[in-house]
N, C-alpha and C positions, 0 to 999 in steps of 0.2 A: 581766228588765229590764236594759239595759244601765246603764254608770256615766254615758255622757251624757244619758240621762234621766233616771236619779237624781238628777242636778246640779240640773236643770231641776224636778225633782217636789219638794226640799227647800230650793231657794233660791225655791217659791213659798211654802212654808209661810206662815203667816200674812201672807199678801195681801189678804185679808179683814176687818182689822182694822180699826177707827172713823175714819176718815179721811172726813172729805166732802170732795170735791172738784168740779171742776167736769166737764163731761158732755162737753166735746169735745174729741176727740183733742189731747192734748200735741205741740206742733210746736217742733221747736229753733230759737230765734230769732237763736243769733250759736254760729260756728264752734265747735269742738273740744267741742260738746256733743252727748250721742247723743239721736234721737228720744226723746219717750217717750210711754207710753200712751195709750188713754184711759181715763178715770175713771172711775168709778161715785159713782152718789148712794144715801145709806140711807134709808129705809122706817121706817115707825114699829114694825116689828115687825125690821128690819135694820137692820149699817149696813157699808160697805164702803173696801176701802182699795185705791187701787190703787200698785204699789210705781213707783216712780219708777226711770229707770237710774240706779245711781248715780255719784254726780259726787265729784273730788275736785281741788284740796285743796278744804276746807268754807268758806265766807265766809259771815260772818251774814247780811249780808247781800241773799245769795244765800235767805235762807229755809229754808236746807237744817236738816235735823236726822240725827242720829243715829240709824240706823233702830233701834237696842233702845233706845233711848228711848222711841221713837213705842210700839216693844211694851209694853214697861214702863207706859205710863202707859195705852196702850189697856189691857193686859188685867187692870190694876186697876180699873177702870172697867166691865168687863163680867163679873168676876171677883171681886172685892175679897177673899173669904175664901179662895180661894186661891193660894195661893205656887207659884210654878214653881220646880222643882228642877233644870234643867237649861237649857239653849237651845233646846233641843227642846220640852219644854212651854212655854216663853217666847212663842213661836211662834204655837205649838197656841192658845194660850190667848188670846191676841190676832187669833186668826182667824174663830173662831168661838164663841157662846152654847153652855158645855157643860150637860149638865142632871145634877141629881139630888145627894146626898149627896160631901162631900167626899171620899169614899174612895171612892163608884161614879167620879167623876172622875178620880180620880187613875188608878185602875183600867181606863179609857179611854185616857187618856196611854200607862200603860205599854204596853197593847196593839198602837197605834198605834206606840209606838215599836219594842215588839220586833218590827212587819211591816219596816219598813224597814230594823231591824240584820239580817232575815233575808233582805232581798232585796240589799245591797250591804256590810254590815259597816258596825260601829260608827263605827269612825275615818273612814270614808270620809263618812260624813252628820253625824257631830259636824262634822268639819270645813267642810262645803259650808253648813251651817246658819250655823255663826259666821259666815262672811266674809259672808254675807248680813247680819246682823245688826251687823257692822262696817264696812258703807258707810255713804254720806252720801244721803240723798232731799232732793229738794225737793215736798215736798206744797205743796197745795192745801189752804188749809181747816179744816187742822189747828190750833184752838185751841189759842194760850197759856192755861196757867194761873190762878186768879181773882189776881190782884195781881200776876203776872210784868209786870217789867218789863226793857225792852231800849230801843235808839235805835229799833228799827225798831215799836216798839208805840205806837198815839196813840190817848189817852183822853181824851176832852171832853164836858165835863157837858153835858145837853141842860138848858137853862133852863124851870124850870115842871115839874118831872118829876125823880121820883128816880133816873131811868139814867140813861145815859151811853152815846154814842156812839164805840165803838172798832174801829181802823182796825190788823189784822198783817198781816205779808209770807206772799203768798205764793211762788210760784215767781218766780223774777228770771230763768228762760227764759222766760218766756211773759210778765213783765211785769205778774205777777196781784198784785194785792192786796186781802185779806178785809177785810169789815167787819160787824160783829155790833152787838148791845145789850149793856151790863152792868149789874145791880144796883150803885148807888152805895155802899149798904153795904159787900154781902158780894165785891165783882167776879165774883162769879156772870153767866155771860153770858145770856139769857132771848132767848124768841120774843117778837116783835111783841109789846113793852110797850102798845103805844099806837096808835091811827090813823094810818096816815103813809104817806105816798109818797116814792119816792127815785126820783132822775131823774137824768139823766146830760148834761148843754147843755155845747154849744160854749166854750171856752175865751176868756173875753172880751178877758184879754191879752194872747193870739196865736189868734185865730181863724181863721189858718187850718190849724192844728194838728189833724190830726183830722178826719173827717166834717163837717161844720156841720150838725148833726142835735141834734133832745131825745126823748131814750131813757127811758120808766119802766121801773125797774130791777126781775127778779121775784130773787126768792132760790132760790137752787142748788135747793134741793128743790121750792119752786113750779115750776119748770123745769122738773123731771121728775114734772110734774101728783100731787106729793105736798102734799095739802092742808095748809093752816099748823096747823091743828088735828091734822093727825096726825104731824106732824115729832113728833122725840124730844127733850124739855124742853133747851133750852140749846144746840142745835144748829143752828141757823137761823143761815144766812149768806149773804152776796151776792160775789159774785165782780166784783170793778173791776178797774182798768186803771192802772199808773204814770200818773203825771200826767193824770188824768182831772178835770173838773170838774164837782162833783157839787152838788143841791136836794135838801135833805131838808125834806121840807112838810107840816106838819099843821094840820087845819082849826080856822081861829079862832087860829092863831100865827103870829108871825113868822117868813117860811123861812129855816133853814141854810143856807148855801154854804161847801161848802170845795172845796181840793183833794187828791186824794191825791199821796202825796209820790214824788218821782221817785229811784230808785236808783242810784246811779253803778256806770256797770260800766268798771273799771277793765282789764279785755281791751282794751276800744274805745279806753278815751280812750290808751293804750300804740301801738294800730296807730294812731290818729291823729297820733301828734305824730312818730311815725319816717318816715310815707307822706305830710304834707299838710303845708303852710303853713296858718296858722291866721291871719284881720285878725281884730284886737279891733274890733270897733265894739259899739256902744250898743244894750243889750237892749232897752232901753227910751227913749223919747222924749217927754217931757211937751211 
């Protein structure tokens, strides 16, 4: 194996990690940003991450995270009892369900690592591993933490019910923004608390913003014909749209409408004010 494959074979390391995201091709939606993939949805027996290029500098945002973050917290999640020792099992360990006794694992790790210190040397894949894991991603789909709070997170009681309806960023290339259930308690995110439909209608304060269409909205894994009874507890999510205006409607209640909230991307409004004349007039007109 050459060292350009190498590159390629340990900067994919853990691509596999818990990440739901959405099912169709990543398209960059404003300059100096590179393509990026497409996604994968998990399975009640999987769950899949696809890595994003990564972007820098980081804007929150942007949604972006720290990709040994995303490891870190993936592979305590799929792992909990054991501890990665290096970046290399950090990886490992966030890519995929290892099995058997802590020591047959570990025992795997080493294995696995000493193929690759035997196909390229140590420094050469310590090294290609960190900088993989010292970029910035912007996933999809990736859950905040139960009570993480930032500007870009929005949590609102559903009245008559102990969740809560909440809304986090996703990609600000693509415009994506999640939104899940939480326990009111514990902010534990949960599947389908309740009967409900979530729809997607025309924007009533600028209608002509958008399609002029009403969309029932399916969640990321119903999408990829993964039943809601076999999603993996707390993982069920729907994929929106900056400034989209959303029905969420349950029978015998009175329906939600919100919006979701629009991002400022400070690239655009920068080539705007150096390339355009800008008139102020009136957003609005009662």
């Amino acid at each position: 194996m050459n060292k350009k494959a190498a590159v390629v074979k340990a900067s994919s390391v853990g691509r596999q990690a818990r990440l739901q995201a959405s099912a169709k091709p990543y398209v960059a939606a404003r300059p100096k940003r590179a393509q990026l993939p497409q996604a994968k949805a998990s399975s009640s027996r999987t769950s899949a991450i696809a890595i994003p290029t990564p972007i820098k500098p980081y804007l929150p945002e942007d949604g972006a995270r720290l990709y040994r973050d995303l490891c870190i917290q993936t592979s305590r999640e799929i792992h909990p009892d054991i501890q990665p020792r290096s970046d290399f099992e950090l990886c490992c360990l966030a890519e995929k369900h290892y099995k058997g006794s802590r020591e047959e694992i570990y025992a795997q790790l080493d294995e696995e690592y000493a193929t690759y210190i035997r196909l390229d040397g140590k420094e050469f894949i310590d090294e290609a591993i960190r900088k993989q894991l010292d970029t910035y991603q912007e996933p999809t789909g990736f859950k905040p933490s139960p009570g993480e709070t930032s500007p870009y997170i929005h949590v609102r009681p559903i009245p008559g019910t102990r969740y809560s309806l909440r809304l986090f960023p996703g990609s600000l290339t693509n415009s994506e923004y999640c939104l899940d259930f939480v326990d009111n308690a514990t902010g534990a995110p949960v599947n389908s608390p309740f009967e409900f439909e979530l729809w997607v209608v025309p924007d009533w304060d600028n209608p002509l913003a958008g399609l002029p269409i009403v969309q029932k909205m399916r969640s990321i894994e119903n999408a990829h014909n993964i039943k809601t009874k076999d999603i993996l507890p707390g993982h069920e999510k729907f994929i929106l749209r900056d400034g989209q205006t959303c029905v969420l409607a349950r029978p015998g209640h009175t329906k939600i409408r919100f919006k979701v909230p629009i991002r400022r991307r400070p690239e655009s409004e920068q080539v705007q004010e150096e390339h355009m004349i800008v008139f102020d007039l009136p957003k609005f007109i009662d």
